[in-house]
Structures are given as C-alpha cells and as structure tokens.
C-alpha positions in Angstrom: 0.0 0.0 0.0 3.3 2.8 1.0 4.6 2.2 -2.2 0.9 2.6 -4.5 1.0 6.0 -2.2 4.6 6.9 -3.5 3.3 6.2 -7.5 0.3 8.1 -7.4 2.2 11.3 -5.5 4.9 10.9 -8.0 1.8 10.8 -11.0 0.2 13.7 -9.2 3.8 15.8 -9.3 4.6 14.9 -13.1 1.0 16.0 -14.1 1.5 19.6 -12.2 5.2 19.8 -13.8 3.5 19.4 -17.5 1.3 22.4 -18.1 4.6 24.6 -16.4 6.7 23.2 -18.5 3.9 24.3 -21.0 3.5 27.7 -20.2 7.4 28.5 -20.0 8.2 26.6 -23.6 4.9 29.3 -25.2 6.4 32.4 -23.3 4.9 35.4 -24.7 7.4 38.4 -25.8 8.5 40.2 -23.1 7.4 43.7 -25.5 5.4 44.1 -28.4 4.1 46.5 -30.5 0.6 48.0 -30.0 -1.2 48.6 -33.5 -4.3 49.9 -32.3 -3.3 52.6 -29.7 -2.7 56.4 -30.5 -0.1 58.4 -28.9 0.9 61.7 -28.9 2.6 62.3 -32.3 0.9 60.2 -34.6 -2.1 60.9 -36.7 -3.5 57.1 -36.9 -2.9 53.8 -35.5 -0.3 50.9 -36.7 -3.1 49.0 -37.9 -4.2 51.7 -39.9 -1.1 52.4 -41.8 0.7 55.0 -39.3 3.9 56.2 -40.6 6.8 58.5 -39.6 6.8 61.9 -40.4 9.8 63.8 -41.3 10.7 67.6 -41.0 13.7 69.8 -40.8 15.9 66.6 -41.8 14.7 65.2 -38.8 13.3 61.5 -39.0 9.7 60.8 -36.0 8.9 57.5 -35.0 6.0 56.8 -32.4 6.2 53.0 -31.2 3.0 52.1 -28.4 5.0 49.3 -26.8 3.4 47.2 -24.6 5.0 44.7 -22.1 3.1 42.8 -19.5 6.2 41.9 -17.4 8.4 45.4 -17.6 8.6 47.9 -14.8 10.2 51.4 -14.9 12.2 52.7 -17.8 12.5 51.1 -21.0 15.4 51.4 -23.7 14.9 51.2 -27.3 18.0 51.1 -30.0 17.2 51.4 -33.6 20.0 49.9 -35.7 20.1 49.9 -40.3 20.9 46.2 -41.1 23.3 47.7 -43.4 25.6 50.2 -42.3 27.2 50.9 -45.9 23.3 52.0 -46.3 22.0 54.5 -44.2 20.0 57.6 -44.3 21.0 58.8 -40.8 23.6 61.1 -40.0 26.3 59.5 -37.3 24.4 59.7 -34.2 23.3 58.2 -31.0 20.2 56.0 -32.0 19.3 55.0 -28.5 16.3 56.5 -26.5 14.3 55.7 -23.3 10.9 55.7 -22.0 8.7 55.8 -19.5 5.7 54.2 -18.9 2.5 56.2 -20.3 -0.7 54.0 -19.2 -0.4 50.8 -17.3 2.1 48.2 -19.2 2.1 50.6 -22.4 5.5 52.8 -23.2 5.4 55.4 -25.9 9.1 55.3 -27.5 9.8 58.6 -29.7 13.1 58.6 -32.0 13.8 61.9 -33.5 16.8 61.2 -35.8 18.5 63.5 -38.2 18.8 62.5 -41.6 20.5 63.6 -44.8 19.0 66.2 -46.7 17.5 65.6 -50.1 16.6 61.8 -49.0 15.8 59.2 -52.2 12.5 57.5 -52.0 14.7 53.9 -50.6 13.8 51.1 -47.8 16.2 50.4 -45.0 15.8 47.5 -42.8 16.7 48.1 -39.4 16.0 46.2 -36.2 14.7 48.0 -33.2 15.4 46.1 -29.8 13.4 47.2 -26.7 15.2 45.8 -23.4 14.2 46.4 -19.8 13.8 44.6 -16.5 10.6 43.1 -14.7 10.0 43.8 -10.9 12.5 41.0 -9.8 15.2 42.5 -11.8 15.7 40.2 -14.4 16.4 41.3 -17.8 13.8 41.8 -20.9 14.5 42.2 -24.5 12.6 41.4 -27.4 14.1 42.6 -31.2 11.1 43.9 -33.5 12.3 43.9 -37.5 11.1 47.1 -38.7 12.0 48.5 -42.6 12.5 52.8 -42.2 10.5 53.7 -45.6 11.3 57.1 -47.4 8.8 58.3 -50.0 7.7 61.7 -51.7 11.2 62.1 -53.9 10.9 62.8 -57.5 13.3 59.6 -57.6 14.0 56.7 -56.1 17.8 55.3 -54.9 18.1 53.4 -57.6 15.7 51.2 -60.2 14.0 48.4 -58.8 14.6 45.5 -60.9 14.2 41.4 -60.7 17.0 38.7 -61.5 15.7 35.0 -62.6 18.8 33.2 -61.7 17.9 29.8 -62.3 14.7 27.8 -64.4 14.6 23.7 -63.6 11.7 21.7 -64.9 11.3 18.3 -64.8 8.2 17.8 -67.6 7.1 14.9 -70.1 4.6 14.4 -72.6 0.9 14.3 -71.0 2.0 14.6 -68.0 1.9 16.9 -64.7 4.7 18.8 -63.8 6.3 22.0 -62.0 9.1 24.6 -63.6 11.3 25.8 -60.2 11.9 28.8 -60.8 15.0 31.3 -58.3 14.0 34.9 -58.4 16.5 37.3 -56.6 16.0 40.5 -55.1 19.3 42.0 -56.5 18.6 45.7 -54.8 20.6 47.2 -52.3 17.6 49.6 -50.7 14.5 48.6 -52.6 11.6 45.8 -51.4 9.9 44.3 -54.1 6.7 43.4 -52.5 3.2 41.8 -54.3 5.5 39.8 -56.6 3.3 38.1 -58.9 4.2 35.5 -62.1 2.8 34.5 -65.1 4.3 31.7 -67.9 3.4 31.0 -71.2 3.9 28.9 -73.9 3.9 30.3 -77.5 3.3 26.6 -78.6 0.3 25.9 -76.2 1.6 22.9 -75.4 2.5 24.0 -71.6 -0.6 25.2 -70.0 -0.9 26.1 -66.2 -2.6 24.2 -63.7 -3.6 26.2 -60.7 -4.6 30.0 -62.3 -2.2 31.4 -64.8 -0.8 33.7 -61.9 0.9 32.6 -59.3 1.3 35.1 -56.1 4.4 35.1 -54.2 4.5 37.8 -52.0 7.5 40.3 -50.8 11.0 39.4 -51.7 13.4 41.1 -49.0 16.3 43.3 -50.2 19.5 40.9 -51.1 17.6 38.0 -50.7 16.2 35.4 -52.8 13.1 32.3 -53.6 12.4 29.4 -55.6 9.3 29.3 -56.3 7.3 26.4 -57.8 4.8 27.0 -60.9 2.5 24.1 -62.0 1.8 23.0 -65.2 0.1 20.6 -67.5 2.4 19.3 -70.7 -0.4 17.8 -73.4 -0.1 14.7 -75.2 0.5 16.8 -78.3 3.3 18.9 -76.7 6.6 18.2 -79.4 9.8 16.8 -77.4 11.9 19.9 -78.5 12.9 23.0 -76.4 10.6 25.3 -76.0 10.7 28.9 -75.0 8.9 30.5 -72.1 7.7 34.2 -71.2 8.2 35.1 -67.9 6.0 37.9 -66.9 7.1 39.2 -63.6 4.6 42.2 -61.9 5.2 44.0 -58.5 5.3 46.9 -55.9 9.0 49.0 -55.3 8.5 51.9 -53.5 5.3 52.3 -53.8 5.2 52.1 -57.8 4.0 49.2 -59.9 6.7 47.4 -62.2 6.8 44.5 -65.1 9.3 42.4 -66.4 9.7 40.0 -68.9 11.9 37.4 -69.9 11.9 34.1 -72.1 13.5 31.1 -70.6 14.2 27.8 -72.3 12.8 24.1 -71.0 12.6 20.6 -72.5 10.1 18.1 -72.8 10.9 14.5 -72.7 9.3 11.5 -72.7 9.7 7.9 -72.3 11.1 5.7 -74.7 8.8 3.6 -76.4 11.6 1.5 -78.4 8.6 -1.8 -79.3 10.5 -5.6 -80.8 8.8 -7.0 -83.4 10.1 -10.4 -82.3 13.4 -11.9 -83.3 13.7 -13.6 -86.5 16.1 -16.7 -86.7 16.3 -20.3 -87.4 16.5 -22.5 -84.5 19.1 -25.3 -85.8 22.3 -24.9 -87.8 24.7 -27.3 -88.9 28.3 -26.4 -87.6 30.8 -24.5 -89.5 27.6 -22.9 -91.0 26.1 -19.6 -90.3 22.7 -18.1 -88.9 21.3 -14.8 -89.2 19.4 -12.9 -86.4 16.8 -10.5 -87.2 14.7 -8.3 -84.7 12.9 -5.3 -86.1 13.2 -2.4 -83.9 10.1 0.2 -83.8 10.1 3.9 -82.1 6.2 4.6 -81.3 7.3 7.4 -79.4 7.6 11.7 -80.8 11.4 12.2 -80.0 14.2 10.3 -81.9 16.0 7.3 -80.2 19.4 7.4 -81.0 22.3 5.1 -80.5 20.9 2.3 -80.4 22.8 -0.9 -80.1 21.8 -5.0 -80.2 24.1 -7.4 -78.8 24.1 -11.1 -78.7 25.8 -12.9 -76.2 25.9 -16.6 -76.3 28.4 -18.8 -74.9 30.2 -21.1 -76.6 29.6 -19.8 -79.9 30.4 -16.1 -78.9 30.4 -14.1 -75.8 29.8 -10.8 -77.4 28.4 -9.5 -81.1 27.2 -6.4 -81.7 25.7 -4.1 -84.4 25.5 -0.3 -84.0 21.5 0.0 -85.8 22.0 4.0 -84.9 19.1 6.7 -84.8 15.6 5.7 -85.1 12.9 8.2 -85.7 9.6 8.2 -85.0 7.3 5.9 -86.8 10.3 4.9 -88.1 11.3 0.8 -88.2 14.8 -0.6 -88.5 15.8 -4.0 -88.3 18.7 -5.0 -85.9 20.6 -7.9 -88.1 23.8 -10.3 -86.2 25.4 -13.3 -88.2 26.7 -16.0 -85.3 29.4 -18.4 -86.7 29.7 -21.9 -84.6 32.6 -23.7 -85.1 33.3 -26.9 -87.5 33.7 -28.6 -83.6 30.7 -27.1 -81.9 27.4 -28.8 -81.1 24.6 -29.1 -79.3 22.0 -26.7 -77.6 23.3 -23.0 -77.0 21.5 -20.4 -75.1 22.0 -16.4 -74.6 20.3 -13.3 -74.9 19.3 -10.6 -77.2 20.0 -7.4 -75.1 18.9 -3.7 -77.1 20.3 -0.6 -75.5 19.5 2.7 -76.5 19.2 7.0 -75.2 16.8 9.7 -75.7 18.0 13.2 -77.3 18.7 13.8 -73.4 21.0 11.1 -73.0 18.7 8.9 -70.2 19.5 5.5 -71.4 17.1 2.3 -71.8 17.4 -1.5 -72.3 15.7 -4.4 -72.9 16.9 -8.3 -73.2 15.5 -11.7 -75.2 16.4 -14.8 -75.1 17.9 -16.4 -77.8 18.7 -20.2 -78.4 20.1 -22.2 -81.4 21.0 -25.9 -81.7 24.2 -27.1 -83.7 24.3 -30.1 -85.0 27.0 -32.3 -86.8 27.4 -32.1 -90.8 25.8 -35.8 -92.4 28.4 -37.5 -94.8 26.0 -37.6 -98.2 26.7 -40.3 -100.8 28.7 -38.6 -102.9 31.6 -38.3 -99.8 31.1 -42.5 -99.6 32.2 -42.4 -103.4 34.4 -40.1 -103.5 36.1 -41.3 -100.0 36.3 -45.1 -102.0 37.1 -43.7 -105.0 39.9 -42.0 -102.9 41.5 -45.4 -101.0 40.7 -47.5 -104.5 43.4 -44.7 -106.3 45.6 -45.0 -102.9 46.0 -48.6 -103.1 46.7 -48.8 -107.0 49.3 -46.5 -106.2 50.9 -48.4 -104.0 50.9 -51.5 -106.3 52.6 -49.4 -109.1 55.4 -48.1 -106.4 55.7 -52.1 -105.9 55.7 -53.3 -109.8 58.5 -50.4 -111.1 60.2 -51.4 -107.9 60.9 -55.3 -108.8 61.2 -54.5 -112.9 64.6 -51.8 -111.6 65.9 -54.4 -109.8 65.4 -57.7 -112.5 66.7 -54.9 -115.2 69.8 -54.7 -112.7 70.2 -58.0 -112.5 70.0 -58.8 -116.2 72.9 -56.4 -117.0 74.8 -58.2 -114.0 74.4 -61.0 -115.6 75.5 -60.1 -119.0 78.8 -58.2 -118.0 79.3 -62.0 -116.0 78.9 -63.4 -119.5 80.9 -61.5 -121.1 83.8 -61.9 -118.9 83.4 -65.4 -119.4 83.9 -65.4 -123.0 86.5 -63.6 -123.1 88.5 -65.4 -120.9 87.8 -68.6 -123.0 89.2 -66.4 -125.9 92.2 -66.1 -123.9 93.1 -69.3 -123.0 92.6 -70.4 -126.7 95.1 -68.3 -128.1 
C-alpha cells in the first residue's frame, strides 16, 4: 500500500510539472508593439497604416509598446541592417521611455537625416530591453524596414533577376518549372511579386490560375518558387521557350518584367521488338542470321541504339551499331553467329537492345535467344568419293611395288651379262 501511495504522489507531481513546462516553452514576448493605440505624435494607429513623419531633416517615429512583465524605464536602440546604407547622419540612436498608461510605453526617436533623401527602404532592427520587478532582464528585437517616399526619384531602379529555371516535364504529364528569383537591390523591397508563364506553342498550360502570387521578396535576398503546369499529349519533345511575366510593388510604384527562358520536354522511350527472327538449328561450320525489327512509337528520336548477342560457346559478345531511329520509323537490328566446324549441341543467350533519348537517359531491354548445332551428315557422294579415294591409294601403292621389282630384274640382267661376257672372253684367252 506505502509504495501505490509513492506512484500516485509521483503521477500527481509529473502531471503539475507538464502544463509549467507548457507555459514556460509558449512564453509570450517580453514587449510588443501595440497597433491599435494612438499616442501623442501620430495621426492614426499601426493598424491603420501609421507612418513616420519627417521635418527639418529630422526622422519621427512613435512605437506604443506594450509589455506585461516590464517595470520602470524602458530602452529602445534602432539599428540599419546595413551600415554601408544609411539615411541617418552619425548619431546616438538609443532612446528611453517611460511608462504612459499601465504596461504601455510610448518610445519617440527623432533622428536627423541627410538632406535631399531618395525614395529607398532600410531595414533596421529596433530592440526594446528592460527589466521586470524581480530585476531580471527583458529584451525582445522587432524587424522594422525605415520607408522614405515623396522624392521625385528613387535610390536606384528596382529590378528582378531570374537566376535559375529547372523543370522536370514529359509528354501528357503533370509537372512544376522551379523557378529562383532574386531581389538584387541594395535599398529597394519588391513586394506583391506576382508570375505569369506562357507557352507560344500551347503545349505548356498552367494548372492552378495562370498567376501565381508570391508575396514580398526582401532586399538581397532570394526564392524558388514552384509553378504548376500541365504538358499535353500533343506537346513536341523539343525546347521550347517560355515568357516570364514578372509584376510587382518598389517603392510604392507598380513594375513589369519579362523574360523568355528555355525548357525541355521529354518523354519515355517507347523502343517496341517485333520479335526476333532466326532459325533455330544450324549445322556447324555454317552460319545463322538474327533478325529483330526495332520500332520507335514514341515523338522524340531514339538514338544510338545498339543490339548485342551474347551466347556462350559460340560467342560471348556481337554487336551491331542499328544507330538513330525516328519516330514511326522501323529498322531491323541484323547479327550473323558463326559456330565452329567442332561445336554442337544446344546454345542459349540473350538478345540485349540498348538505347538513349536526345537527353541522354538511357534504356534496355533483353531476349532470349537459343540455337541448336548439330554435326554435318556424310552424303553419298563423300562415300564415293572417299572409296574412289583409297581404291586410287591402293593402286598407287601396287605401281610403287611393280616399277620397284622391274629396276631391280633390269639390274640383275645387266649383271648377268657383263658375267657373260667376262666369261667369254677369258675362254678367248686361254685359246690363243
């Protein structure tokens, strides 16, 4: 029983801890701005489009700040993000304030400026810091963009840069073109940045609204932005050019661009076989011809394409370059296999077709193949000629021996007459 006691105090504990643990990790900002309170020196609230007035080259900002956790004296500092770009003169941009109602401050910044200001846009950061009634630090930093206007000119001309166009798109298919727009300007917000992309050809159509809203692009900075499209089974695999129309807001005046961009269509390769064509016997020291017809049924050329037979035994690699094949178009893919005079029996291997699109995606397919080799049949003609052969072999042979034994009698015989001869004349001799 102690130790159910000790679990359900320790349960009791961890479900008090949670919601603190809550409440600290959604902590509120220890100041924020007021928008719908007006204090002495403005003419409206935030919410209603309040901005600073400026007079005798001096710059008046009214911030209601309101903090539910600051006591005493506040401090605000302005600060330009970009120091290289400023319209204030060297100064001390720090003010303080005191409290004006119950948790609302009114901070005032009267800054001087350089005369004959450009209509431009400075981002600055204004950080509010103060303490609550335990002492303990506050500080909150509010991004806040200081907005000259009423100059016959601006700072400079507000302008766009496409930096990069992907797309990924196939025939009669979905697709998106990613498209990086950057904000090139040094003190100029492009804001209500709207885009529009056509397609002379009409084969690129879009698929959510022909303009797509993007929204403010910050000074310096850039975004990729995704525009969706439909590509239509007619679409052409080729190139094909897009217009970029580009609309939106700089310093308060409306602005267009337009630019063409380039983007491909692909689309699968539809390489067909009409089957392979071969006989499937061959007597060895012969050859056989293989024969596949090779059909593109897709729009976009398929190009080096290459059949191979591989087949071991009678050869481990053949191949034919058949080249480019267009569409509609039908070539035949043709490989003459050789066995040997000594090769026989039943051979198997494979067919294998390789080929790229214009893009250079590659694709393959593989057949099998098989051929028997058998052994060449003597006809009757090699029986005669083969005993016609050993008949002439033999007589031969009885020749060699009958010239051989008529040389050596016809030696004898004129042995036997120089014997003779002798003979007599020794008898002649012994007579005389």
């Amino acid at each position: 029983m102690k130790r159910i006691k000790q679990y359900i105090a320790v349960l009791l504990a961890v479900l008090f801890l949670v919601p603190a643990f809550a409440v600290r990790g959604e902590a509120a900002e220890a100041f924020t701005i007021d928008e719908n309170v007006v204090l002495r020196g403005m003419d409206r609230t935030w919410y209603q489009g309040y901005t600073p007035d400026v007079s005798r080259n001096k710059w008046n900002l009214v911030i209601p700040v309101r903090s539910e956790s600051a006591v005493g004296t506040i401090t605000a500092e302005l600060t330009v993000n970009n120091a290289q770009k400023t319209p204030f003169k060297p100064q001390v941009m720090t003010v303080q304030a005191t409290e004006e109602t119950k948790g609302l401050w009114g901070v005032r910044f009267a800054l001087s400026v350089f005369p004959e200001l450009k209509n431009a846009d400075y981002p600055c950061t204004i950080r509010l810091s103060g303490k609550d009634k335990d002492g303990n630090a506050l500080s909150t930093e509010i991004p806040y963009v200081v907005k000259f206007r009423g100059a016959k000119e601006g700072i400079e001309k507000a302008a766009i840069a496409v930096t990069e166009v992907q797309s990924d798109l196939s025939v009669g298919e979905e697709g998106v073109i990613r498209i990086t727009l950057e904000n090139p300007c040094s003190a100029t917000i492009i804001e209500n940045l709207e885009l529009k992309v056509n397609d002379a050809a009409g084969h690129i159509l879009p698929r959510k609204g022909e303009t797509l809203k993007i929204g403010t692009l910050p000074i310096g900075e850039s975004v990729t932005v995704e525009y969706p499209v439909t590509v239509l089974e007619k679409a052409t695999v080729a190139p094909h050019v897009l217009k970029m129309d580009l609309n939106w807001t700089a310093l308060d005046q409306d602005a267009t661009y337009t630019v063409n961009n380039t983007v491909s269509i692909s689309q699968e390769i539809r390489l067909e076989q009409g089957g392979i064509r071969m006989p499937s016997s061959v007597v060895a020291g012969d050859s056989v011809t293989l024969t596949l017809p090779l059909m593109n049924m897709g729009k976009a050329d398929v190009v080096n394409v290459l059949a191979t037979v591989s087949m071991p035994g009678i050869t481990e690699r053949q191949s034919v370059l058949v080249g480019t094949i267009q569409p509609g178009e039908t070539k035949q893919a043709q490989l003459i296999v050789n066995p040997s005079k000594d090769t026989t029996g039943d051979f198997h291997g494979t067919l294998k077709v390789e080929c790229t699109d214009q893009d250079g995606n590659p694709a393959s397919f593989e057949l099998p193949v098989n051929l028997s080799v058998e052994k060449p049949v003597k006809t009757e003609t090699e029986n005669t000629d083969n005993g016609k052969k050993e008949k002439k072999e033999q007589n031969s042979t009885l020749t060699l021996v009958l010239a051989g034994t008529c040389g050596l009698l016809l030696i004898l015989l004129i042995l036997q007459g120089a014997i003779l001869r002798r003979k007599l004349h020794r008898l002649e001799e012994d007579k005389l």
